[in-house]
C-alpha positions as CSV (number, residue, x, y, z in Angstrom):
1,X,88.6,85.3,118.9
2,X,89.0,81.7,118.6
3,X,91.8,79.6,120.3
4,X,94.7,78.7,117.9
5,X,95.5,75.9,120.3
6,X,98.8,74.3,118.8
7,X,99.7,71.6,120.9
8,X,102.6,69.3,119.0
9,X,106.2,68.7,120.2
10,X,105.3,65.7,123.0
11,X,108.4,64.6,124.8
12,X,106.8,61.0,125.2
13,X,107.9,59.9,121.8
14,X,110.9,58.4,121.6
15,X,112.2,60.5,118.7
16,X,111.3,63.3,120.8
17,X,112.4,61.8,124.2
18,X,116.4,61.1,122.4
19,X,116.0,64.6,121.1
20,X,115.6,66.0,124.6
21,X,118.4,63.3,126.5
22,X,120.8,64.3,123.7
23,X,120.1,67.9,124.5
24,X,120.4,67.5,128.4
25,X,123.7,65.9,127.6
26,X,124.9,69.3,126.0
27,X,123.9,68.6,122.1
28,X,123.0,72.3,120.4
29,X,122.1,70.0,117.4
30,X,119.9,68.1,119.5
31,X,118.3,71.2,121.5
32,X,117.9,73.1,117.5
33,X,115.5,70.4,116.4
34,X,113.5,70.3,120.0
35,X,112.4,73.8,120.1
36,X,112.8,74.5,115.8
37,X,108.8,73.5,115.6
38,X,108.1,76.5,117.8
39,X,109.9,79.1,116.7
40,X,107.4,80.9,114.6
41,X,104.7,80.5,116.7
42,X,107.4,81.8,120.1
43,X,107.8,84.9,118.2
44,X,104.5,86.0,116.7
45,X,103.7,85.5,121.2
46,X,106.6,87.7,121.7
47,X,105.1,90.0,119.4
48,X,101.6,90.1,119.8
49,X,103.1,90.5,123.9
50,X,105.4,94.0,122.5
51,X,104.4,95.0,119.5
52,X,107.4,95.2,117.9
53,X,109.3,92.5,115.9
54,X,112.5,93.4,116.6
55,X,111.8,93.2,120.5
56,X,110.2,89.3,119.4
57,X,113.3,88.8,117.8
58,X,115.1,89.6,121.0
59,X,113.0,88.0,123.7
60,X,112.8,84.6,121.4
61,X,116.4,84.6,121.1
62,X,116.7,85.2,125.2
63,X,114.2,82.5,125.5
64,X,116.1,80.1,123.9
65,X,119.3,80.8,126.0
66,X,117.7,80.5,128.7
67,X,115.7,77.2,127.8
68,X,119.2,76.0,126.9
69,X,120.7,77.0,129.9
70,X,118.2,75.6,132.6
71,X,117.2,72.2,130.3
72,X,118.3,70.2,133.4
73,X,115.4,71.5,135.4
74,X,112.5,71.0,132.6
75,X,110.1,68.5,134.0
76,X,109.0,66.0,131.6
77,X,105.7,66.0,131.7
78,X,104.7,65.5,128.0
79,X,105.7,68.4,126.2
80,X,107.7,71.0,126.0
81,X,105.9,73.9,124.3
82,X,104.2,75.1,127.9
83,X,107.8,75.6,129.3
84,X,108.7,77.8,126.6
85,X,105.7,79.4,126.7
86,X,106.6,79.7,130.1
87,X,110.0,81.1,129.9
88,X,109.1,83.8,126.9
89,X,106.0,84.6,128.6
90,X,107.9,85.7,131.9
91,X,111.0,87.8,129.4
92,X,108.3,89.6,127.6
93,X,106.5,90.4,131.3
94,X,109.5,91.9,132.1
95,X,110.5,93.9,129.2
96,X,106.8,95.4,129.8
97,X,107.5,96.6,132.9
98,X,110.7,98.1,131.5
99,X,109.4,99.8,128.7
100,X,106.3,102.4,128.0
101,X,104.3,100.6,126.1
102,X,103.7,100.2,122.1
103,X,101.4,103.1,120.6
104,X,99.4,104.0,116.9
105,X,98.9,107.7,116.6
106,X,95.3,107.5,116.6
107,X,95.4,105.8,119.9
108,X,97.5,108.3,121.7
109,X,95.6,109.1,124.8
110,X,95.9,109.3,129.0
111,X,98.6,107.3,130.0
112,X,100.9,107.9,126.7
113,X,104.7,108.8,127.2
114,X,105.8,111.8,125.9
115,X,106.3,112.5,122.4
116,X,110.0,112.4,122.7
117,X,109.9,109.0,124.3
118,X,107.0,107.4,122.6
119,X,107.7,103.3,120.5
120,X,105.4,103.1,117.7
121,X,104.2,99.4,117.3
122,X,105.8,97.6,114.3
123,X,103.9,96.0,111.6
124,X,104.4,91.8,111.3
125,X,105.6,90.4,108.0
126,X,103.0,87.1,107.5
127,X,105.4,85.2,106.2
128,X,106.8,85.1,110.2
129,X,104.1,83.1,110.6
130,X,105.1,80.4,108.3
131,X,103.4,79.0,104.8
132,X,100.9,77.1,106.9
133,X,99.7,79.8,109.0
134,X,95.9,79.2,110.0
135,X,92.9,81.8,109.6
136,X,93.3,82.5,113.3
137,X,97.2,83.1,113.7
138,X,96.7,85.8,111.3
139,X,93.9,87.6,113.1
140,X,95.9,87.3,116.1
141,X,98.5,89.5,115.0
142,X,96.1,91.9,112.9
143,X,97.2,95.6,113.5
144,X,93.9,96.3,116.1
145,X,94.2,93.5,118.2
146,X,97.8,93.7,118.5
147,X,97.3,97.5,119.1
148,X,94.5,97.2,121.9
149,X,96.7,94.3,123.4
150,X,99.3,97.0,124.2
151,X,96.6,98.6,126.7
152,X,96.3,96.2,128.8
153,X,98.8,95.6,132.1
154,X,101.1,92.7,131.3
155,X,99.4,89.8,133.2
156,X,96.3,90.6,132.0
157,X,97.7,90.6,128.1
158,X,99.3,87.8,129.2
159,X,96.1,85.5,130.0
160,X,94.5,86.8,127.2
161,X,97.0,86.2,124.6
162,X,97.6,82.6,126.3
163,X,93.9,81.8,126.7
164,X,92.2,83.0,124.3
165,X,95.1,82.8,121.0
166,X,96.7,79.9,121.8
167,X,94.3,78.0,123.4
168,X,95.5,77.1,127.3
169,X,93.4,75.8,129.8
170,X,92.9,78.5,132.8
171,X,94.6,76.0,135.1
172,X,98.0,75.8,132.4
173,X,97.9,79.4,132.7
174,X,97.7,79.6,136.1
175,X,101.1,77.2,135.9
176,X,102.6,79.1,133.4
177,X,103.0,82.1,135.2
178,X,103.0,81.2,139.2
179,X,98.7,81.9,139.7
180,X,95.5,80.7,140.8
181,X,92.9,80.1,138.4
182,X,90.3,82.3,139.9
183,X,93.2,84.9,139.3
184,X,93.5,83.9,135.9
185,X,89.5,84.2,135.1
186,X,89.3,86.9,136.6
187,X,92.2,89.0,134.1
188,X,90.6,87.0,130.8
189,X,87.4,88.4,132.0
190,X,88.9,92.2,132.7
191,X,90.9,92.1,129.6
192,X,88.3,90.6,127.4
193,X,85.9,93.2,128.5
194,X,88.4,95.8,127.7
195,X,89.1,94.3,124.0
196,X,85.3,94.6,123.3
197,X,85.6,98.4,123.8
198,X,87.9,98.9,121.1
199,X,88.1,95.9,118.8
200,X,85.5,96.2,115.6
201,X,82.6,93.4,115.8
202,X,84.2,92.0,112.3
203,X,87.9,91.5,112.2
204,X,90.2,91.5,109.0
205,X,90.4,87.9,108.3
206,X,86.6,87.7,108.5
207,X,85.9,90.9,106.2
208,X,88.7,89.4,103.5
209,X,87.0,86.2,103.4
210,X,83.5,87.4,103.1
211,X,85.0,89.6,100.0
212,X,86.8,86.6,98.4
213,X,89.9,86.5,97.2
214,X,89.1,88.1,93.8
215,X,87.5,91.0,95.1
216,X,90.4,91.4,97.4
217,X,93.1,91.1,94.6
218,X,90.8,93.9,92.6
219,X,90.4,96.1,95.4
220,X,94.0,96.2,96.4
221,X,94.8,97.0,92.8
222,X,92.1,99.8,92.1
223,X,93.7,101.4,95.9
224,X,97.2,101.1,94.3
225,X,96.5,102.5,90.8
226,X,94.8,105.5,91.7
227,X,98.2,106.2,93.9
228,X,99.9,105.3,91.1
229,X,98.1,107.8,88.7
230,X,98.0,110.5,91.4
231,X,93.9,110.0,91.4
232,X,92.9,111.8,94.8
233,X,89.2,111.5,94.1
234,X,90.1,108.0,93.4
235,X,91.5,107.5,96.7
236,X,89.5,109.2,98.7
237,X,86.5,107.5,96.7
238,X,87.6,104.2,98.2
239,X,87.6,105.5,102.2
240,X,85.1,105.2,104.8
241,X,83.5,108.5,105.4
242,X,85.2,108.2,109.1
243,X,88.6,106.6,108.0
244,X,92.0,107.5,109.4
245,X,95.4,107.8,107.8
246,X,98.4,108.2,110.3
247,X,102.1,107.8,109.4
248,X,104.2,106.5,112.5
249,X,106.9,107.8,113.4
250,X,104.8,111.5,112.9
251,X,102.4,111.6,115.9
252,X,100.3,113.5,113.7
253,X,97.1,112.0,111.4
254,X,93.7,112.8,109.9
255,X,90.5,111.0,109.8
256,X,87.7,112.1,107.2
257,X,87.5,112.3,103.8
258,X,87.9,116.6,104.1
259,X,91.0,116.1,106.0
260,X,92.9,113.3,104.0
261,X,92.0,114.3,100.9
262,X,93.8,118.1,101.9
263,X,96.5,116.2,103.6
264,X,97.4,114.2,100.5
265,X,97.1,117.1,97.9
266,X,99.7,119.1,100.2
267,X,102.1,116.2,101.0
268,X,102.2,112.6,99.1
269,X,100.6,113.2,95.6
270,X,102.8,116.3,95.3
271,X,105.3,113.1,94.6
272,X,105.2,110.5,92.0
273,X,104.6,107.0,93.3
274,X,104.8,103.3,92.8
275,X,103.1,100.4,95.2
276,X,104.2,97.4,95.5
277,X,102.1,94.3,97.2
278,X,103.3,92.8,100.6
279,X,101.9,90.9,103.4
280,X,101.7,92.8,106.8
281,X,99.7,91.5,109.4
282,X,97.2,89.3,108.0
283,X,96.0,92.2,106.2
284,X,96.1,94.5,102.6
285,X,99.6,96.2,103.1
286,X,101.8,97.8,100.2
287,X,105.6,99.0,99.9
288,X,105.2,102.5,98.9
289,X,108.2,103.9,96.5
290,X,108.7,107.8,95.4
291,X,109.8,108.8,92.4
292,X,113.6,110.2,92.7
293,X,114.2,112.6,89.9
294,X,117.8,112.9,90.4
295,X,118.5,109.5,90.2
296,X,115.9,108.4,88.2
297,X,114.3,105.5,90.2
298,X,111.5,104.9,93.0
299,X,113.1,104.7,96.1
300,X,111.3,103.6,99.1
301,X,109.0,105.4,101.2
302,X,107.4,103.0,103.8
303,X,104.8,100.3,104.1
304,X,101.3,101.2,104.1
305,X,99.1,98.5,105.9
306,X,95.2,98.8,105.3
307,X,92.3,98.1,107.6
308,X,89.1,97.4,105.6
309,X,85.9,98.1,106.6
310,X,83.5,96.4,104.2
311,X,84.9,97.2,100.8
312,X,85.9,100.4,102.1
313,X,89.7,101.6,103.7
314,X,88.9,102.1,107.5
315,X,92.2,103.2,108.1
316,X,95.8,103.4,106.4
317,X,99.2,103.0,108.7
318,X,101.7,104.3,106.7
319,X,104.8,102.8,108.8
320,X,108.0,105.7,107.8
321,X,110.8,103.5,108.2
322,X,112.4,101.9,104.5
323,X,114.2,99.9,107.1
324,X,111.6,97.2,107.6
325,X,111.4,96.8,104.0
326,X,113.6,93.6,104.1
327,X,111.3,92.3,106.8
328,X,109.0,92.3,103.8
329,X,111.1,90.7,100.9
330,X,111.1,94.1,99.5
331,X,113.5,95.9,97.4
332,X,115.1,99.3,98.2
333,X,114.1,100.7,95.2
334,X,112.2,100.2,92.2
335,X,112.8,101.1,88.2
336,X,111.1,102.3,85.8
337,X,109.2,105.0,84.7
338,X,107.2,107.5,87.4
339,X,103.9,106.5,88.3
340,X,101.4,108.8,87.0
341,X,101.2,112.1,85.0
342,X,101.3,115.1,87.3
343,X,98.4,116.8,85.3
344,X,96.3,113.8,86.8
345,X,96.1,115.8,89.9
346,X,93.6,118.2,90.1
């Protein structure tokens, strides 16, 4: 992966400079529109650090307490965006040693909490990232890396995340969070190593830009359609002979085209459903909506985020919880009539 490397927000100008002395001098106003420019890319860190966005939510708003709290000790030296890094880089460092770490159900393994006590990762609405978001912030929070990231001991994600996403020098790092830089080399180097393992050679962003946009749009319809008409050897048509499906918060999932396809004939396409498009992770995602009967509407399921493989589905995260949905711009439910015939099932 690339470095990001945003590197605006320079105390030296005297916009800037007033900014900061009007904060020092107890301005909220002031201290807003110093740190406002880094707020998306703060909490995308925080998350790419936990793997969850309401725990970014949380350590971004601590790290702007305590950035307002101890702006008498910031050191001028140019900018401020490495002290924040500092400060949410350190909160997030803790709350990893706090908490069991972040987990997919395919990735359950050695080392995993019990079932009772297991977090599921959460997935990242892009538009967190802002309307200018860059090729490389979105692959930075793609559902693998983020994922892997979770593996790693904190320093270690740390460095990585700092060197190798947003684009520090070894010897910032090393400031940053109290090092040496042989220290610091030496994590990248364990944790890249470690990525390698897991991470596919060809990452999202890469795979949706050698499709085009086009094909993209007429994959992402063709997936949602054959949901929509209950089309099982549709879907299944559209997998990777080794894909996986798994629905956090069930620990449970499949992988296989013999195993999904008999997992969804016993469970979802026993229901009527309608998708509708989102955008999760720099990556294919849907709000999923079942058919109520009663009440005659689609009410929400969850949001299924895809990992493509080629033009193929590598593997479906079907996230359980309605209650990111507004995360998403997403409605709570949809009208209109069901999605498909139930004699389209075989």
């Amino acid at each position: 992966m690339s470095e990001i490397g945003t590197t605006g927000g320079t105390t030296g100008g005297t916009g800037t400079a007033r900014l900061l002395e009007a904060a020092r001098a107890g301005d909220p106003d002031a201290f807003g529109r110093l740190v406002d420019p880094f707020r998306a890319e703060l909490q995308a860190h925080c998350y790419r650090m936990l793997g969850a966005v309401h725990d970014a939510e949380d350590a971004l708003q601590e790290t702007l307490v305590r950035a307002w709290r101890s702006l008498g000790r910031f050191e001028d030296r140019g900018s401020i965006r490495p002290w924040l890094y500092r400060i949410a880089t350190n909160r997030c460092l803790t709350l990893i040693e706090q908490r069991s770490r972040r987990e997919l159900p395919a990735d359950l393994g050695p080392g995993s909490a019990p079932l009772a006590e297991i977090a599921w990762i959460e997935p990242y609405p892009d538009a967190r990232l802002g309307p200018e978001a860059r090729y490389l912030e979105r692959e930075a929070v793609e559902l693998a890396f983020v994922a892997a990231l979770q593996h790693l001991p904190g320093r270690q994600r740390a460095v990585l995340v700092l060197r190798e996403v947003l684009g520090f020098s070894a010897r910032e790092v090393a400031d940053l969070l109290g090092s040496t830089v042989a220290s610091v080399n030496s994590a990248m180097q364990r944790a890249r190593a470690f990525l390698d393992s897991r991470l596919p050679a060809t990452g999202q962003q890469e795979t949706l830009r050698s499709l085009g946009e086009e094909r993209v749009r007429r994959l992402a319809e063709d997936y949602a359609g054959a949901w929509e008409a209950g089309d099982v050897d549709a879907i299944v048509a559209m997998l990777a002979d080794d894909a996986r499906y798994a629905m956090p918060p069930l620990a449970e999932w499949y992988a296989g085209h013999e195993a999904i396809r008999a997992f969804l004939l016993e469970g979802p396409l026993a229901r009527r459903w309608r998708f509708l498009p989102a955008y999760a992770n720099g990556q294919i995602a849907f709000g999923t909506y079942m058919w109520d009967e009663d009440r005659a509407v689609h009410v929400a399921g969850g949001l299924d985020v895809l990992t493509l493989r080629g033009t193929k589905v590598a593997e479906v995260v079907a996230f359980l919880d309605p209650g990111v949905f507004p995360l998403f711009g997403l409605p709570a439910e949809v009208a209109g009539p069901p999605g498909g015939p139930r004699d389209a099932r075989p």
